[in-house]
Structures are given as C-alpha cells and as structure tokens.
N, C-alpha and C positions, 0 to 999 in steps of 0.2 A: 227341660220339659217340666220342672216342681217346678212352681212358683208361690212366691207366699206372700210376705209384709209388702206393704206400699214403700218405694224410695219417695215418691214425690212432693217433699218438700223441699222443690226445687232448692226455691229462693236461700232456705237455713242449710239446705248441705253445700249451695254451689261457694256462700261464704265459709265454712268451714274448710273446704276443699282449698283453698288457699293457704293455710295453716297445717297443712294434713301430712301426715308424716309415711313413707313409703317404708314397704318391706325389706329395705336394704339399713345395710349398715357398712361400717366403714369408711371408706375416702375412694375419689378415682382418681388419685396419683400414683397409682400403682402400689398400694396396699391392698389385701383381702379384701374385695367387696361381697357384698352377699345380695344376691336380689330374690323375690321367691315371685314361683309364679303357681298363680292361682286360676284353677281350671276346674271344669265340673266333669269332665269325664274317665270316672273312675275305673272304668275298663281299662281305659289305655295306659294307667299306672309304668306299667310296665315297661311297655314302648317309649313312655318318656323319661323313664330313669334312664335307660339307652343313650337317648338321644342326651341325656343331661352327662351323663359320663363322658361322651363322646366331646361334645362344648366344654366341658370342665376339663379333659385332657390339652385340646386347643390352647383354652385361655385356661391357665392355670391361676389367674388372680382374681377369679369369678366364681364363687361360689353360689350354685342355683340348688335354690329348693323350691322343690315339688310339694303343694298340696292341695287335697281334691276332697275335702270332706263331704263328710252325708248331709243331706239339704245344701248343697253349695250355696244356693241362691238367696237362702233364707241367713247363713252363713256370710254371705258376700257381702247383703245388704244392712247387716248391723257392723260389720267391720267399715263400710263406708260410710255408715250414720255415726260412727266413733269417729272418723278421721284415720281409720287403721288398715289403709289403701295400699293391696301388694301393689308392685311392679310392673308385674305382666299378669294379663286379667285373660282368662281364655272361658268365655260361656258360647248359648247358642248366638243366634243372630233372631233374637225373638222380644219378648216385654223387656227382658232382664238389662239386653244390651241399648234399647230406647231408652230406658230409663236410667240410665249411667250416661248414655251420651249428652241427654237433655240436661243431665246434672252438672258435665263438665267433668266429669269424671276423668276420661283417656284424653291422649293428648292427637289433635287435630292429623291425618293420614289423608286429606281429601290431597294433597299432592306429592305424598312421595311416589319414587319409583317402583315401589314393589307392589302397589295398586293393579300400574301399569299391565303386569301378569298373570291377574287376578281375570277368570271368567265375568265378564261385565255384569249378567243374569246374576252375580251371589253378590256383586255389590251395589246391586239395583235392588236388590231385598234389602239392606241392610238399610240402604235412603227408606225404601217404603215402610218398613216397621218403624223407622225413627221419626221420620217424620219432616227428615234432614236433608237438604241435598249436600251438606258436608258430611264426609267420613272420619270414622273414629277409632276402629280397628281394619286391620285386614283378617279377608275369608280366608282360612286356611283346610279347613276339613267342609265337605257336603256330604249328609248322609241322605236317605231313602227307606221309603216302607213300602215293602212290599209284600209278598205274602211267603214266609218260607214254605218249603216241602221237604220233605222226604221222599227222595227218588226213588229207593225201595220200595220202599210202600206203593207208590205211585203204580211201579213197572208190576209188583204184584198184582193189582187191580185191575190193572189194564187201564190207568186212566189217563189220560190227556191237559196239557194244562192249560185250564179254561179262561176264554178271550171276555168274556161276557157275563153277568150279573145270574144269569140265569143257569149260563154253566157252572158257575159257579157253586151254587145252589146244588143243582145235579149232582157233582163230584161231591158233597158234602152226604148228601143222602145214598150214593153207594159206598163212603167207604160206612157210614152210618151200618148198612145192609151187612154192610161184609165183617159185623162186629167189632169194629177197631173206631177209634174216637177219630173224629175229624178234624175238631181243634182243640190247643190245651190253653185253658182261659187262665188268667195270673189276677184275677179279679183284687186280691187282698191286697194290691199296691196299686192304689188306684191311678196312678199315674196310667199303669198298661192300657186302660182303655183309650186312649190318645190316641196309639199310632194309628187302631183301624178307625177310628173317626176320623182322622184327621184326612186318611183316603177318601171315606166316605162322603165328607162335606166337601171337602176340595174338587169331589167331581160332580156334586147335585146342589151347591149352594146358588149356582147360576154366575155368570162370566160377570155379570155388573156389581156383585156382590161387596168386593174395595172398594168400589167408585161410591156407591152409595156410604159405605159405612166412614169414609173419606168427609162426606158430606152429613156427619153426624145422627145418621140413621143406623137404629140397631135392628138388626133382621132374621136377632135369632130364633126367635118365634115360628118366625115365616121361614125362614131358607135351611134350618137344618132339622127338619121334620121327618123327610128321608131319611137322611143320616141317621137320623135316632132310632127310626123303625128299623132299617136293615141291621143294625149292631145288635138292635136285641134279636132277628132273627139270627145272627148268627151266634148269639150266648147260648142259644138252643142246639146246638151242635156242638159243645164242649162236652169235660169231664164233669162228673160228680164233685163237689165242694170245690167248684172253680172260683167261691169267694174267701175259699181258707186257705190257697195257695197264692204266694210270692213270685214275683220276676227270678228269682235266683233258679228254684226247686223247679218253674216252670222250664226254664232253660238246660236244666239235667233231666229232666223228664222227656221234654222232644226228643233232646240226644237220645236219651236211648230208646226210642220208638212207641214213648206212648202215646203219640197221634200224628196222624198225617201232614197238617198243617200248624201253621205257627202264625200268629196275625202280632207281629213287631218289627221293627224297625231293623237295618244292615248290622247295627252298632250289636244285637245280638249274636251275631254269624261268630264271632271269636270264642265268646264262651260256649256257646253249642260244641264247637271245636275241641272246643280244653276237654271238655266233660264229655269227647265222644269222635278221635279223634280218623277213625275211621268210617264215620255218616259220609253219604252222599247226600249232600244237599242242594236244593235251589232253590231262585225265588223270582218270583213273576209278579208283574206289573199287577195291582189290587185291580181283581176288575167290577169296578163300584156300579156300573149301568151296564144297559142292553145296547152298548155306541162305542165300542172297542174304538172305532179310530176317533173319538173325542175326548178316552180314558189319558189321563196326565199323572206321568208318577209323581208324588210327593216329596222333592228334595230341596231341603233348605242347608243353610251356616250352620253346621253342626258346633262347630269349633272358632271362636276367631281371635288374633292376637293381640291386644289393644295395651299399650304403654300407659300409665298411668300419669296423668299431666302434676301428681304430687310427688314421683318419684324421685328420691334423694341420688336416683342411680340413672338418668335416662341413657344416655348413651351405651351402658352393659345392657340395659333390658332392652334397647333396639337391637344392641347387636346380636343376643338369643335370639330374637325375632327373627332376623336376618337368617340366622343359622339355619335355624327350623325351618325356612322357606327356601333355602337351598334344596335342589332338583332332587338330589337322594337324600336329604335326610325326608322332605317330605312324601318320596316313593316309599324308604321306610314303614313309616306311621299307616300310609295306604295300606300297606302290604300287609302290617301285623294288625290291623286294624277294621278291614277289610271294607272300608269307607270309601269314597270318591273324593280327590283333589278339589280343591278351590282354584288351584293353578294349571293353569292353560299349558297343555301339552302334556301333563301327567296322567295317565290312562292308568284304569284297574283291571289287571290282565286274571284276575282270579277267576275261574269259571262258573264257581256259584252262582255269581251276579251276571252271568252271559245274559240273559232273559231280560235283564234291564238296561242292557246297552243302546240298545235303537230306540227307545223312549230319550235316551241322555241324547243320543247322536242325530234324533231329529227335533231335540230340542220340547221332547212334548214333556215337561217336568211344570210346576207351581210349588207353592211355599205353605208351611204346614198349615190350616187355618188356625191353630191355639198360640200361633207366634202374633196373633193381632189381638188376641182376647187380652181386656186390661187384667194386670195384678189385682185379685182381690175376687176377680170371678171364680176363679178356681174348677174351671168346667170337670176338671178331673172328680173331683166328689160326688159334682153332679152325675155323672157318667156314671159312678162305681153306681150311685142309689138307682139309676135307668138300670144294669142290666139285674141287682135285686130286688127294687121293687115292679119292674114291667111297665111303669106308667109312662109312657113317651109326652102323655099332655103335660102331666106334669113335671118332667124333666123341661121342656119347653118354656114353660112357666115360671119355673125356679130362673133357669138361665137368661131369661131376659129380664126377670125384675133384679137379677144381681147387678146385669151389665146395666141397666138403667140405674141402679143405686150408687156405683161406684162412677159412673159420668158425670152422674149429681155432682159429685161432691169433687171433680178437677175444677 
C-alpha cells in the first residue's frame, strides 16, 4: 500500500539482475541453506514464524528467514537496485509487483501447477497491473475493505447496517446525536486514507475507467471527484486531532469503543483482536452510492509468493512456496489472519466477515484503484493534504499533474 522510489530502470536493473546475488547462502547438496523471504506484511509476523518453524522442522537443512521491514517497498526496491534480491519476494499484487515483474525480477510461474489452484479473478489482476499476460508470482493471500463496526455500539443505537450511501450518512449522524464518534480517522499515516478511497473510486470512477487508462488516458481529474468529495464528507464525522493519530493508536482506540466505525481494510481485524479481544465486531460491504446491487467490494493480492529468478537457492525457495500453499498451512495464515485465500476451495469461516461473503460468492468484488496509480504519484499525501486542507479542486489538480509528470517521463 506505501509506495515510494521509481524501480524503472528497466534496461540497467534487468542487466544487473543477471549478476545479482540471492538471500541465501550455502550449497544445495545437503548442507545448511538459508534462503530469506521478504514480505511486506508486518502483521502476520507471527503466523509466519509459525509456518517457518513448522518448514524448518520438515526440512531441517533449510534455514528460512523472515523479514518484513517498515517501508518494505522503499526497502525492496534499493535492495534490487543493489543486486541484493531475497529469495522469496512476498508484496501486494499492485505498482510494486509490475514493476519487478517488467524488470525480470521473479522467475516466470505462467505454467506451473500451483497457478492451476489459484482463483483465476487474482491472477487476472496480477496480468492487468503488469501489463503481462505471463505470470511471475503466485496469489496467495486477498484482502478486502470494508467498513468495520462495532456490534455494541450498533445494537445500543438501534442501528442497522446500511445498504446505501445515504444510509450511510444517516447511521453517521445518529451515532453523531447519540454523542459517540462515528469514525476514528488515523489521518497522521497517510497511507490510511487509501482503504476508503480506494471503495470510493472503485465504485464512482465509472466501468470504462481501465479500458481508457489502458489506452493512455489519465482521468483523474474527471473520475475521482466523487471520491474525493464523499471522503472529506466523511473526515467530518471523525474524532478531534484525527491528523495527530497513527494506524496503530487508531486500532487500540476502535477496540476499545471509541467510535462506532472503522473505515480500513480486513488486514486490521487481528490487531483490533490483540488490543481488545472480547469486541464483537463486523464489517460490511462500503456502501460508496445510492445502487447497492452495483456496490463491488474492493479485494485485491494482498500477498503473493514470487521466487527470485537470481536466487542462488531456487529449488528450497519453491519448495517454501509449495509449503505455504499447502491446504492447512494456507487455512492457517487465513485463520490468524483473518484475510480471504487466493486458493480455490479455501473459505473463511470467521464470522466477522459474514457480511462480505455473498459480494465474494457472487463474485461482485474489483481491484484497489491505487494498485494502477504509477510509483511516484504518491496519491496517499495527496489524500492526507484533501482531508486537511478541504480543497477537493485542488486535490484533483495536484493528482493529475503528478500522474501526467511521471508518464512524461516513462
């Protein structure tokens, strides 16, 4: 979801990338190898030391290291501009992972068999952000934004969870009434503003919106005007100094009930948990218009596992791969995780997310729209300066002379 430096010097990393030396060490004739894998999702820390104990029990002549630093992306992309390419690459399915595959980064997956059991819908994202119709990792994790609750809160109210833009609204102005905060804004990491934009645009930026931007038209100007005005309406329904609070402080804050709603992404539902772990919570489909049956939840590649075509180790780091997409460990990961599978037949039985199962199971989902914005727009700043300074023209304005500056110059 951070994005920062530009990879695209094609041409000078895809030659370095032939010289480029992998995160492993050792020999694969049965000496200690070490291979590391490089992930950006720091929540699941956890679950993947797990899963790595449990591999490293198996194969006792594989030593896998976990690392997940802050800024991954920014992180990832000077270790591959060095030539200092982990093993196993785990980001989203968004700029980060186009921009490694167009580099030659991973090593080619358009026909293994583990594709095969891949939901076609996350590896038909993965072509359309790259640009590719060959594959370079496999999907392994999809998450989802949708709008958390507080069930308490809610039953105390008497409220309902609302199908439509307008109810939406409504439920915001009685829990407003009823003296309780309606959302807790994480303004100070401007990342946060994303998830609900990303609902936002995805259901008002209009159905031909790829197909044009495909054909080298930028539309930000034009198609996310919506977007931008409903987000600052709803920056008006948060707390006091929601530009001085962090994603962290915001997620122990919901837990313990200081506001009704939560406008972030599934990938939050664990830490609410940790920080609060008798909440009843749910979450419902964002309802961005007044057209409930054409609202589409937002779930993209959260997660995907991509071999590095420099790795001194390929065979250990496919077979981690392997590992991890094995039917329980990847129930596992769902489970403590509280994310949606990429693999077909793996369902998420947590009831939290009941509310977003018949959008997954009739298929009415789309892909984030900041997974097409290039490196270098950085919509998220723009986003933080939309909901403090209020100007939507000129959020509008910045954003398309950015996206026009940085097309310039591919």
């Amino acid at each position: 979801m951070k994005k920062t430096m530009s990879l695209l010097a094609v041409g000078a990393l895809s030659i370095s990338l032939l010289a480029g030396c992998g995160g492993g060490e050792g020999s694969s004739s049965g000496d200690q190898v070490k291979i590391e894998f490089f992930h950006h999702k720091r929540e699941g820390m956890e679950t993947i030391d797990k899963l790595i104990a449990k591999f490293e029990e198996e194969n006792p002549n594989i030593d896998v290291e976990q690392a997940s630093p802050p800024e991954p992306s920014t992180v990832l992309r000077t270790r591959v501009s060095k030539s200092d390419i982990p093993d196993i690459i785990g980001v989203g399915g968004d700029v980060t992972y186009s921009d490694l595959a167009n580099a030659g980064v991973f090593t080619d997956v358009t026909d293994d068999k583990s594709l095969e059991n891949i939901q076609p819908a996350y590896v038909q994202m993965l072509k359309d952000v790259s640009g590719l119709e060959e594959v370079f990792a496999i999907p392994y994790v999809a998450n989802a934004v949708g709008v958390i609750y507080n069930k308490a809160i809610f039953a105390e109210l008497g409220l309902e969870v609302p199908k439509t833009w307008d109810e939406f609204i409504s439920v915001a102005e009685k829990v407003k009434e009823a003296g309780k905060t309606p959302f807790f804004h994480t303004y100070k990491d401007a990342w946060t503003t994303l998830p609900a934009f990303n609902a936002l645009a995805a259901n008002t930026q209009g159905d031909d919106f790829y197909g044009e931007l495909n054909q080298g038209n930028i539309l930000a100007e034009d198609r996310y005007k919506e977007a931008a005005e409903k987000l600052l309406q709803l920056s008006e329904y948060g707390h006091k100094n929601q530009q001085g609070v962090g994603y962290n402080d915001g997620n122990t804050a919901f837990a313990n009930g200081e506001s009704a709603m939560y406008l972030q992404g599934i990938w939050a539902l664990p830490e609410i948990k940790k920080a609060n772990p008798d909440i009843e919570l749910g979450v419902f489909p964002f309802p961005a218009t007044n057209n409930p049956d054409d609202i589409n939840v937002i779930s993209g590649v959260d997660l995907i596992l991509g071999v590095a075509a420099s790795s001194k180790h390929p065979e250990e780091a496919k077979k981690f791969v392997e590992f991890l997409l094995k039917e329980e460990n990847a129930k596992q990961y769902i489970d403590e995780q509280n994310a949606f599978s990429a693999i077909q037949g793996i369902t998420q039985d947590d009831p939290t997310v009941d509310d977003l199962k018949a959008s997954f199971e009739k298929g009415s989902l789309t892909d984030f729209p900041d997974h097409y914005i290039p490196t270098g727009v950085m919509p998220e700043k723009t986003l933080q300066s939309l909901v403090i300074n209020k100007d939507v023209d000129e959020f509008l304005t910045k954003l398309q002379a950015d996206w026009e500056k940085v097309q310039d110059r591919k």
